[in-house]
C-alpha positions as YAML, in Angstrom:
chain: A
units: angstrom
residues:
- id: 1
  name: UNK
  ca: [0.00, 0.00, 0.00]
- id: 2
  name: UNK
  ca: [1.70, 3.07, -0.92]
- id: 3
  name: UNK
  ca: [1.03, 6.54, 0.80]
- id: 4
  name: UNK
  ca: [3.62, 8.50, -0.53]
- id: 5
  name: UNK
  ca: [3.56, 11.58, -2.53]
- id: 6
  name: UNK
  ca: [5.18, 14.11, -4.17]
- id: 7
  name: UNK
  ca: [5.29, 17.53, -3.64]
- id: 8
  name: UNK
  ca: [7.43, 20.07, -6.04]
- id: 9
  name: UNK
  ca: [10.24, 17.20, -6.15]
- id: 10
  name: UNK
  ca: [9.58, 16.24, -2.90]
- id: 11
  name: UNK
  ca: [8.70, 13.17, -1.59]
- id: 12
  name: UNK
  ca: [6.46, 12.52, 1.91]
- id: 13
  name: UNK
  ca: [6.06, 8.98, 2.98]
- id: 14
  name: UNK
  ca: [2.05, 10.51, 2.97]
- id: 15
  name: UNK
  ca: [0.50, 13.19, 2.52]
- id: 16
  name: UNK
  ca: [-0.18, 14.57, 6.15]
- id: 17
  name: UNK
  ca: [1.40, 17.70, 7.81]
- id: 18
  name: UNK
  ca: [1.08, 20.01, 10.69]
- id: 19
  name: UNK
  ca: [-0.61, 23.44, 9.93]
- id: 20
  name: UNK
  ca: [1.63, 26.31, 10.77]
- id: 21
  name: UNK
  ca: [1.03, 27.95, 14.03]
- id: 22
  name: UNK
  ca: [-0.53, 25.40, 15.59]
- id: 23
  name: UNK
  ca: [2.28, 23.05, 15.99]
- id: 24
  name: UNK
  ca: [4.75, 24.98, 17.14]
- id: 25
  name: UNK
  ca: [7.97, 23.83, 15.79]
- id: 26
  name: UNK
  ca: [7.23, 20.26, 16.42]
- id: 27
  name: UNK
  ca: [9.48, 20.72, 19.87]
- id: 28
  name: UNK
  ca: [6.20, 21.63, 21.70]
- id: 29
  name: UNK
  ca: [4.33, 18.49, 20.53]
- id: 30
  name: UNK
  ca: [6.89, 15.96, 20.71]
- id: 31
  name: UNK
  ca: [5.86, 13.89, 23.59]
- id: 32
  name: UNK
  ca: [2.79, 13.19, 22.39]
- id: 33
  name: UNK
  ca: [3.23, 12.90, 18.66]
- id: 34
  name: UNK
  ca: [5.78, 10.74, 16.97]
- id: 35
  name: UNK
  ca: [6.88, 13.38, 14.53]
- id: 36
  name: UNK
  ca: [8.63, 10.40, 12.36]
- id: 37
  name: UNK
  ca: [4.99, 9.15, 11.51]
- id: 38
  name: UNK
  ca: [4.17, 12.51, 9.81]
- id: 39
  name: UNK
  ca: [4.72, 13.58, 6.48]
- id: 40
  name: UNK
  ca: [6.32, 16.78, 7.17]
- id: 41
  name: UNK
  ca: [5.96, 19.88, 10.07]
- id: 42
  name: UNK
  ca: [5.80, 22.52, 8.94]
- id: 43
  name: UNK
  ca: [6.70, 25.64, 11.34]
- id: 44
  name: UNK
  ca: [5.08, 28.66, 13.02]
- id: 45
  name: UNK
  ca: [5.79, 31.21, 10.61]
- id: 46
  name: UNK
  ca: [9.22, 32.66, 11.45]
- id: 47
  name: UNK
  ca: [10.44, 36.29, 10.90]
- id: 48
  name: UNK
  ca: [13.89, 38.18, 10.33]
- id: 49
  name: UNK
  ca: [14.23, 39.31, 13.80]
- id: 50
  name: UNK
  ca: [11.78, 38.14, 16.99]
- id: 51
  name: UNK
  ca: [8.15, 39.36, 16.61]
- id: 52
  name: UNK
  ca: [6.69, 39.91, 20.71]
- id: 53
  name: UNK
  ca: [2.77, 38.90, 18.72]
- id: 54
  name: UNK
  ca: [0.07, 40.95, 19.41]
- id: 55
  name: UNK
  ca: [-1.53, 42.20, 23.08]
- id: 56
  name: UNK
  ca: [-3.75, 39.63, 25.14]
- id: 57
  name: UNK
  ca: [-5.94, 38.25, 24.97]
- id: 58
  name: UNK
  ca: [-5.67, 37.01, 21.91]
- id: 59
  name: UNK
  ca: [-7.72, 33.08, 21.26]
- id: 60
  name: UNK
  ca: [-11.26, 32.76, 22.21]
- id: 61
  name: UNK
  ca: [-13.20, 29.73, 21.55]
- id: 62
  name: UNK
  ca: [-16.58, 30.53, 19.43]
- id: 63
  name: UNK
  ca: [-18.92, 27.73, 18.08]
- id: 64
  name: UNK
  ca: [-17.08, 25.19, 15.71]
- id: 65
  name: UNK
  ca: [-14.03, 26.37, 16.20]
- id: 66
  name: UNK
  ca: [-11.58, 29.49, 17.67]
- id: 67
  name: UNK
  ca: [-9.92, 33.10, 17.13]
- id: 68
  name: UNK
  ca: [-6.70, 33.79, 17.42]
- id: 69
  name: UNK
  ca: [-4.96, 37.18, 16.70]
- id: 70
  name: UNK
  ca: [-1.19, 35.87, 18.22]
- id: 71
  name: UNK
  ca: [0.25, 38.28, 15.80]
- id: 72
  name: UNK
  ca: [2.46, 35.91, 14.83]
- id: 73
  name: UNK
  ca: [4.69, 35.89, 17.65]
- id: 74
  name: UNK
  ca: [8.63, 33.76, 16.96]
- id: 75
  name: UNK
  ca: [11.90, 33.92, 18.17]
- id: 76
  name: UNK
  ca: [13.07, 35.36, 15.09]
- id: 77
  name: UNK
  ca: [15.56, 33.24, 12.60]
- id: 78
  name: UNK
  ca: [18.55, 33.72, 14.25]
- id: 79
  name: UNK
  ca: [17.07, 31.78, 17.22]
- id: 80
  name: UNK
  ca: [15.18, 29.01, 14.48]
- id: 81
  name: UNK
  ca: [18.58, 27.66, 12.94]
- id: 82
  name: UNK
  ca: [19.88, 27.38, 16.21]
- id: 83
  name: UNK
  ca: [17.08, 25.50, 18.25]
- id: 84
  name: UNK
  ca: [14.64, 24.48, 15.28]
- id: 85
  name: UNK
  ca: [15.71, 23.03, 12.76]
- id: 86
  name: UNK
  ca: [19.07, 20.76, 14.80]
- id: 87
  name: UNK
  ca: [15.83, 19.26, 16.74]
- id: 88
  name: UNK
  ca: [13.49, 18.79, 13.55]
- id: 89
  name: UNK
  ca: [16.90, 16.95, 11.82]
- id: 90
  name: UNK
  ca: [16.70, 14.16, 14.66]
- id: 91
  name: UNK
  ca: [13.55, 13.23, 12.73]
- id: 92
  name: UNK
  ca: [12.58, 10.99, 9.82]
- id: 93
  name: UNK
  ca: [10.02, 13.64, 8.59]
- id: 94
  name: UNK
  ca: [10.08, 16.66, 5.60]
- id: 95
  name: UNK
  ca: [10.72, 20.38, 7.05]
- id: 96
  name: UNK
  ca: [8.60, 23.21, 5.70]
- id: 97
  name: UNK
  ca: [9.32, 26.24, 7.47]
- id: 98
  name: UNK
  ca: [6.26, 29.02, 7.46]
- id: 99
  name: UNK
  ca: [8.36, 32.67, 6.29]
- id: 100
  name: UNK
  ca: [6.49, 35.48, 7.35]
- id: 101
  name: UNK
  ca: [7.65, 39.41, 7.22]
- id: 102
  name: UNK
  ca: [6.01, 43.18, 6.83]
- id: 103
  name: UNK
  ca: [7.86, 44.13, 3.86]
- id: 104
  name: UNK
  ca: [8.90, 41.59, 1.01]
- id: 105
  name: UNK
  ca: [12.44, 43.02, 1.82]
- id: 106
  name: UNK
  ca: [11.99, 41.09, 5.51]
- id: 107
  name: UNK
  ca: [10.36, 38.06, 3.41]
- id: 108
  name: UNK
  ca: [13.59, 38.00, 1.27]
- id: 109
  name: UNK
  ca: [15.75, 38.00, 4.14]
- id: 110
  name: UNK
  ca: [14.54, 35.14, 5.63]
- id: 111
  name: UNK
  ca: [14.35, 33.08, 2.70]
- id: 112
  name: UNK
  ca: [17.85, 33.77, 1.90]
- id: 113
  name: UNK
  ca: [19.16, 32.91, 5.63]
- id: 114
  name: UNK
  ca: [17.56, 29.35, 4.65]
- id: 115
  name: UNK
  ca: [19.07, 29.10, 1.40]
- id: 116
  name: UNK
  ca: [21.88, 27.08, 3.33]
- id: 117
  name: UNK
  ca: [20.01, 25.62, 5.72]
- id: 118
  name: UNK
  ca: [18.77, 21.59, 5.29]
- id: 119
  name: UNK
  ca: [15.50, 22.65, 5.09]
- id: 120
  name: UNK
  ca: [12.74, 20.71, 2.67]
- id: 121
  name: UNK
  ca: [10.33, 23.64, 1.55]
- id: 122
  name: UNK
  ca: [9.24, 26.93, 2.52]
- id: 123
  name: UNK
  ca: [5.72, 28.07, 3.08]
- id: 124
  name: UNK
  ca: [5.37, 32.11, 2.26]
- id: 125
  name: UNK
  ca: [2.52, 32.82, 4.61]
- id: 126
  name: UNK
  ca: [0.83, 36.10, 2.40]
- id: 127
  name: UNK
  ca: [-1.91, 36.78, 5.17]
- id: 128
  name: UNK
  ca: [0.91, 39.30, 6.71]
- id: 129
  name: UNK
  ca: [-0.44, 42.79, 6.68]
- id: 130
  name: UNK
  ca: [2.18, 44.83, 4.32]
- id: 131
  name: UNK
  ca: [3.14, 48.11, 5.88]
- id: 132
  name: UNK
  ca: [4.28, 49.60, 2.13]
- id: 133
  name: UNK
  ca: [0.47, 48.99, 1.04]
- id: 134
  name: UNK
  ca: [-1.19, 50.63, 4.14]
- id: 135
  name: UNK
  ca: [-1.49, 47.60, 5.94]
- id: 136
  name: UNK
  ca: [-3.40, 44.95, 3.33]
- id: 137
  name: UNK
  ca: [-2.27, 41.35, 3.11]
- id: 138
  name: UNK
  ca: [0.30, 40.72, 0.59]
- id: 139
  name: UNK
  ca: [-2.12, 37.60, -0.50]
- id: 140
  name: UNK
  ca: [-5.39, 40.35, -1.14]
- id: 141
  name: UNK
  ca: [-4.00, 41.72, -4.30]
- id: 142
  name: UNK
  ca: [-3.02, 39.46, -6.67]
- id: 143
  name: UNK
  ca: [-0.57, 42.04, -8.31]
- id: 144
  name: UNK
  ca: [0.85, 41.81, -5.28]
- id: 145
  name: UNK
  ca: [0.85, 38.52, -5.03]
- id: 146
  name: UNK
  ca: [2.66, 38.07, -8.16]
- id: 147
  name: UNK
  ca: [5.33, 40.25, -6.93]
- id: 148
  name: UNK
  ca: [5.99, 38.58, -3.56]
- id: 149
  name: UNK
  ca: [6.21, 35.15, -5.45]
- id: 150
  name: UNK
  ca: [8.27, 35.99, -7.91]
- id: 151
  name: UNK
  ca: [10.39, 37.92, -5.81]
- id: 152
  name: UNK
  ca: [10.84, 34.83, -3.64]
- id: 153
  name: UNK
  ca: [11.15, 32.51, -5.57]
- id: 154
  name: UNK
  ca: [14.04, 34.13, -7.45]
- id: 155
  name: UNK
  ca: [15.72, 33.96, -4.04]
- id: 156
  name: UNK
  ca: [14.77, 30.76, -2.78]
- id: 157
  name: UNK
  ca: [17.22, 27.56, -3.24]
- id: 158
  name: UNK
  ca: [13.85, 25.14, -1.55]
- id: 159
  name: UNK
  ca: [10.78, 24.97, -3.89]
- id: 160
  name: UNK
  ca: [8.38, 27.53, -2.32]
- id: 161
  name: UNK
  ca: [4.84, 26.87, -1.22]
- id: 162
  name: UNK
  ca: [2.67, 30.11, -1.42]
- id: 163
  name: UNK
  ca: [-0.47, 30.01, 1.05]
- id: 164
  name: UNK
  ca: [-3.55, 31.78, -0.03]
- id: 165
  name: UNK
  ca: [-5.79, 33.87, 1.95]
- id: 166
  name: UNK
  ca: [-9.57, 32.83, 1.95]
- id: 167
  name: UNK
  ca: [-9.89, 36.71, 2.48]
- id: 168
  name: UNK
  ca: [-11.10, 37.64, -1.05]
- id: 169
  name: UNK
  ca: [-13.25, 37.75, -3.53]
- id: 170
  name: UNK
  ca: [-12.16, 35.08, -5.88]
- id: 171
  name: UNK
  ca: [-9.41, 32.30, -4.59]
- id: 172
  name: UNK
  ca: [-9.06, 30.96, -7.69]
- id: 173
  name: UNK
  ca: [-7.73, 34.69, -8.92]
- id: 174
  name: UNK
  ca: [-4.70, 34.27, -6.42]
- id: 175
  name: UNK
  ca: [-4.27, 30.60, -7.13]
- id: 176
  name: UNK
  ca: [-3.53, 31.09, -11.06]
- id: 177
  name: UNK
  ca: [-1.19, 34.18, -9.78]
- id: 178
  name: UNK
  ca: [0.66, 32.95, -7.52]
- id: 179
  name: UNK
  ca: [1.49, 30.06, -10.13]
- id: 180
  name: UNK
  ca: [2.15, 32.08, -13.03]
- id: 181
  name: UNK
  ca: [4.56, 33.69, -10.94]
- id: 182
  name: UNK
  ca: [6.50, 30.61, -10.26]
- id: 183
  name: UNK
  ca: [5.01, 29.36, -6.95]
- id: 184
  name: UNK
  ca: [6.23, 25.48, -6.79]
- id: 185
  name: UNK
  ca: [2.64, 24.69, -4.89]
- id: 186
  name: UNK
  ca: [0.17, 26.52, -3.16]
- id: 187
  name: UNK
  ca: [-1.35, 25.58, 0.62]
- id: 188
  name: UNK
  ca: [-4.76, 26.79, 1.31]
- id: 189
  name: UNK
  ca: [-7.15, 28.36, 3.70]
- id: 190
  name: UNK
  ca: [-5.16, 30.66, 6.08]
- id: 191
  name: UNK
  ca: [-7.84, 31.61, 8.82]
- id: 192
  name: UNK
  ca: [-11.31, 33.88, 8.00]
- id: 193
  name: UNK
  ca: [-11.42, 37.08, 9.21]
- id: 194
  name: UNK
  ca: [-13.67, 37.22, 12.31]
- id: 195
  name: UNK
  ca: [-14.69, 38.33, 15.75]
- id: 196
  name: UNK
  ca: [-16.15, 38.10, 19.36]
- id: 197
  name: UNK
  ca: [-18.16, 40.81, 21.51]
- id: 198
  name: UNK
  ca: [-18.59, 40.27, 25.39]
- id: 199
  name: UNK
  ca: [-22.02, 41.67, 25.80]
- id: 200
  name: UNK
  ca: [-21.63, 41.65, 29.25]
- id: 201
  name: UNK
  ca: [-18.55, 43.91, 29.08]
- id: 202
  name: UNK
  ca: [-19.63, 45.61, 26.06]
- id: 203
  name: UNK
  ca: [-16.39, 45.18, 24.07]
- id: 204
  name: UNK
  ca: [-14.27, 42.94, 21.70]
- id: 205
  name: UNK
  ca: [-13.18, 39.66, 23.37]
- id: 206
  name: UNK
  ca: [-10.11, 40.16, 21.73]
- id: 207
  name: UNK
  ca: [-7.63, 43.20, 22.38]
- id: 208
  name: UNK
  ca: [-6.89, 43.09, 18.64]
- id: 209
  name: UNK
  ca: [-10.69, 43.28, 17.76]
- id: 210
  name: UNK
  ca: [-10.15, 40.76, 14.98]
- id: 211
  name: UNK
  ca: [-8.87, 37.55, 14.16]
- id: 212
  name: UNK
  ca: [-8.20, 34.41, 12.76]
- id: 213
  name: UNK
  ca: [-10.99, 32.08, 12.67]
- id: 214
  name: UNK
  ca: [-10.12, 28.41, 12.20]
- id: 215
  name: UNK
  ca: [-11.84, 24.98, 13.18]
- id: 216
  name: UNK
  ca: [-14.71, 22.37, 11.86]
- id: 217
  name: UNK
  ca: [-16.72, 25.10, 11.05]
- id: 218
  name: UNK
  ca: [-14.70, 26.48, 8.18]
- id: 219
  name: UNK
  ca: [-14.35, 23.46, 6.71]
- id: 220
  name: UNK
  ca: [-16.83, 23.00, 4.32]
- id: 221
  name: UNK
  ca: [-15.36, 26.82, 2.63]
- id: 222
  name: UNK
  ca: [-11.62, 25.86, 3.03]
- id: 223
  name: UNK
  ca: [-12.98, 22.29, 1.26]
- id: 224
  name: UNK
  ca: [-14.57, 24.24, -1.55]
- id: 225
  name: UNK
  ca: [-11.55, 26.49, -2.24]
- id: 226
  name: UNK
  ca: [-9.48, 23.87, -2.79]
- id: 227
  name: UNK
  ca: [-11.80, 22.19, -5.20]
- id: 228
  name: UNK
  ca: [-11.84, 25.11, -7.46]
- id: 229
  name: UNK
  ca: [-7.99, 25.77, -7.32]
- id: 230
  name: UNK
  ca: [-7.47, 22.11, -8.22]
- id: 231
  name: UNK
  ca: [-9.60, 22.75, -10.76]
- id: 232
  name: UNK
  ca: [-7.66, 26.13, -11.79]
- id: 233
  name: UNK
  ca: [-4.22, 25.52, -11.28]
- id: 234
  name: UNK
  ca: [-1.73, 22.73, -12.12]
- id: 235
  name: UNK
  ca: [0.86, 22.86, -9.24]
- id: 236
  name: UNK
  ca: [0.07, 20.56, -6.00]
- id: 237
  name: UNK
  ca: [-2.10, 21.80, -3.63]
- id: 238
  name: UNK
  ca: [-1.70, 21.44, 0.32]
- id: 239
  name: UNK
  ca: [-5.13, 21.29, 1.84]
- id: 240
  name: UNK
  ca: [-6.03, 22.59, 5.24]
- id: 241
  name: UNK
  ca: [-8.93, 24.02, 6.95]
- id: 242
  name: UNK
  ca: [-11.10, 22.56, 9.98]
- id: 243
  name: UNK
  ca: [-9.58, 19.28, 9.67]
- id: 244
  name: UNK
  ca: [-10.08, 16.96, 12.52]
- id: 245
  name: UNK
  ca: [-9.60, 13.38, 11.51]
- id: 246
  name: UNK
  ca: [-9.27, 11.27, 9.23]
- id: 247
  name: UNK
  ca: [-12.49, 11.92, 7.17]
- id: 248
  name: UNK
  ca: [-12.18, 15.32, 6.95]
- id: 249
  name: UNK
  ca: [-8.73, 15.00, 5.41]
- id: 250
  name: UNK
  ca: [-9.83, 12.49, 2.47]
- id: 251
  name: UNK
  ca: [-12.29, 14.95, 1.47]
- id: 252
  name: UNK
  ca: [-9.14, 17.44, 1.14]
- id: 253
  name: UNK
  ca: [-7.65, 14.88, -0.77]
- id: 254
  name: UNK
  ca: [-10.84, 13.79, -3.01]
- id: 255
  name: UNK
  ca: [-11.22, 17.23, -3.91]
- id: 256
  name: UNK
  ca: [-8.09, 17.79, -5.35]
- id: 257
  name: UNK
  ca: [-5.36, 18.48, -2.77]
- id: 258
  name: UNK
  ca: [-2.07, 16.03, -2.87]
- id: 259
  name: UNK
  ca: [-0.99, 17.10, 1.50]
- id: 260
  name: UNK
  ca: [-3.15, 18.06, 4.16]
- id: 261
  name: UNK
  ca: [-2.61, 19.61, 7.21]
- id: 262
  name: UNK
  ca: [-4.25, 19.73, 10.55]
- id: 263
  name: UNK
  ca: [-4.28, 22.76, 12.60]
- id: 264
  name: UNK
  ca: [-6.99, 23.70, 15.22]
- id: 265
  name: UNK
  ca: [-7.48, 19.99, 16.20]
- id: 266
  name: UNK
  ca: [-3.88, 19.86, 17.48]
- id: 267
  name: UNK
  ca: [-5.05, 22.33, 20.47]
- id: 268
  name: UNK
  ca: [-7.85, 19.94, 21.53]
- id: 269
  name: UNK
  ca: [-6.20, 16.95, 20.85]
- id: 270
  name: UNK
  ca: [-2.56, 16.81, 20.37]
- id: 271
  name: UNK
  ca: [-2.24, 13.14, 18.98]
- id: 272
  name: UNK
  ca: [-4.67, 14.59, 15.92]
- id: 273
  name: UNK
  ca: [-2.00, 14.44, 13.15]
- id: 274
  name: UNK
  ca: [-0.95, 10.46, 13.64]
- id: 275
  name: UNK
  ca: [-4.67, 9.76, 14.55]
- id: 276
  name: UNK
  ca: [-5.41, 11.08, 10.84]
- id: 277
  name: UNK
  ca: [-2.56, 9.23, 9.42]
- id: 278
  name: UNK
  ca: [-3.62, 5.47, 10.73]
- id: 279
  name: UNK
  ca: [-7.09, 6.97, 10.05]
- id: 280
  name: UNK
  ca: [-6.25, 7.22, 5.80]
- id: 281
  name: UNK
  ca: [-4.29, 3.85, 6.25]
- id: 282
  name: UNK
  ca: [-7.24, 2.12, 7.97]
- id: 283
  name: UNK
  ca: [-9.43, 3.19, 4.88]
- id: 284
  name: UNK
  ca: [-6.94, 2.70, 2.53]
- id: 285
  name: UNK
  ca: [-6.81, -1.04, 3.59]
- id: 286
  name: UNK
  ca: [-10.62, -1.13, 4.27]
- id: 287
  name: UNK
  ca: [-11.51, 0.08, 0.44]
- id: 288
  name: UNK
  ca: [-8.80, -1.90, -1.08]
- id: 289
  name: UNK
  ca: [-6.63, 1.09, -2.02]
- id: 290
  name: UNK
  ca: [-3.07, 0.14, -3.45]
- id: 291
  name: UNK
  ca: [-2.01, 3.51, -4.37]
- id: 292
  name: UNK
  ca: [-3.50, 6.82, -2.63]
- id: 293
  name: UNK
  ca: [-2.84, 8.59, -5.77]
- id: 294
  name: UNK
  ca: [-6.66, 6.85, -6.80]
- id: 295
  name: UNK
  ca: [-8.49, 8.84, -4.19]
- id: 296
  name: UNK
  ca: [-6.13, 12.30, -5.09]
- id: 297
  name: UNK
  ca: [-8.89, 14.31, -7.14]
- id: 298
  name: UNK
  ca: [-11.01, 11.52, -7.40]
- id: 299
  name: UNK
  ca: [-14.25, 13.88, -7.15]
- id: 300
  name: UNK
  ca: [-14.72, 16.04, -10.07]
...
């Protein structure tokens, strides 16, 4: 029975990851989860110097699911080739670090710190608010989209995954951008923009006002983005979005995507991401499935 795929040249014994942010850097989850059963971690998003995040508090739970505005707090990459990615090495698993920045200056930075670095992929996380465009994400324009790819990936020695915003009007607009402008694959939904009042306070739950909504309830619109990019684009996709076992990721995978990746369900049960992998072996074996390349895009 083969589970293996391959992403941009790269090959994961299968096609399940961690979503970035919620897994740390695999360091936090390692007593729980046998990182060498995973197909890859991939990393909180990691800037040029340390980010401190944004003011607490910052999660709340809401029905079917949670906010978050973290700001993307990290230790910087000074701090990530030190600690990070000597501990991730110990493993038998693929390394996709997140890159995050303000400026696609910072972005470039980054990348080119992990040029040298024995790193599998990186993941360009374009939901960053850009301070040179009054504070929009990079991944809401898709001229600017173009530019951040293109710009990265002239830099980048690791085949570059570009993840999309659901924040827009049309994903499939960004999908076919960020692949004309070179993007090896693209990994989509980030988080919908959302929020929570205390209405016995009389204010925002959050000190940010906004944030990142992510968990079973967005999957069915993470689930349909990814159909219609598979259907738009010709570079792997990386499916995420509200995944919580090993049903949820199939459908990722039926739709079109080639990797999934769990997020939210890591914070309410950390064994999540080896619970979906023996969860798409157990079907694999129960529908007679040689090859999981027969259920990749399977539903048209």
């Amino acid at each position: 029975m083969n589970t293996k795929v391959t992403i941009a040249g790269v090959e994961f014994k299968n096609p399940v990851m961690t979503a970035s942010g919620t897994f740390g850097s695999g360091m936090e989850y390692g007593e729980f989860v046998d990182l060498n059963q995973l197909g890859a971690v991939v990393t909180k998003g990691v800037a040029n110097i340390p980010w401190p995040g944004n003011p607490t508090p910052r999660v709340a739970e809401v029905y079917g699911g949670m906010l978050n505005s973290i700001g993307l707090q990290n230790p910087g990459i000074d701090v990530f080739i030190e600690r990070d990615i000597p501990f991730l090495k110990k493993y038998d698993t693929r390394i996709i670090v997140n890159v995050c920045g303000k400026t696609i200056e910072e972005y470039l930075e980054v990348v080119e710190r992990l040029a040298d670095t024995d790193v599998d992929m990186l993941e360009i996380n374009v939901s960053c608010p850009n301070v040179k465009e009054g504070g929009i994400a990079l991944g809401q324009k898709a001229e600017c989209l173009s530019e951040i790819t293109a710009a990265v990936k002239e830099k980048a020695r690791q085949p570059i995954i570009m993840k999309l915003s659901p924040n827009v009007t049309d994903i499939t607009e960004m999908a076919k951008a960020a692949e004309a402008a070179g993007a090896d694959a693209i990994s989509l939904i980030n988080t919908l923009l959302g929020t929570k009042i205390d209405i016995r306070r009389r204010s925002f739950v959050l000190a940010n006002k906004t944030g990142g909504m992510s968990g079973p309830a967005i999957k069915p619109i993470a689930l349909r983005m990814v159909y219609q990019c598979a259907q738009a684009v010709s570079i792997p996709i990386i499916g995420m979005g509200g995944i919580s076992n090993a049903e949820d990721a199939l459908e990722f995978l039926m739709a079109g995507a080639t990797g999934v990746a769990v997020g939210a369900a890591n914070f309410i049960n950390p064994y999540a991401t080896e619970e979906v992998v023996k969860g798409i072996e157990a079907f694999m074996k129960e529908e007679k499935i040689q090859d999981i390349h027969e259920i990749i895009g399977c539903v048209k």
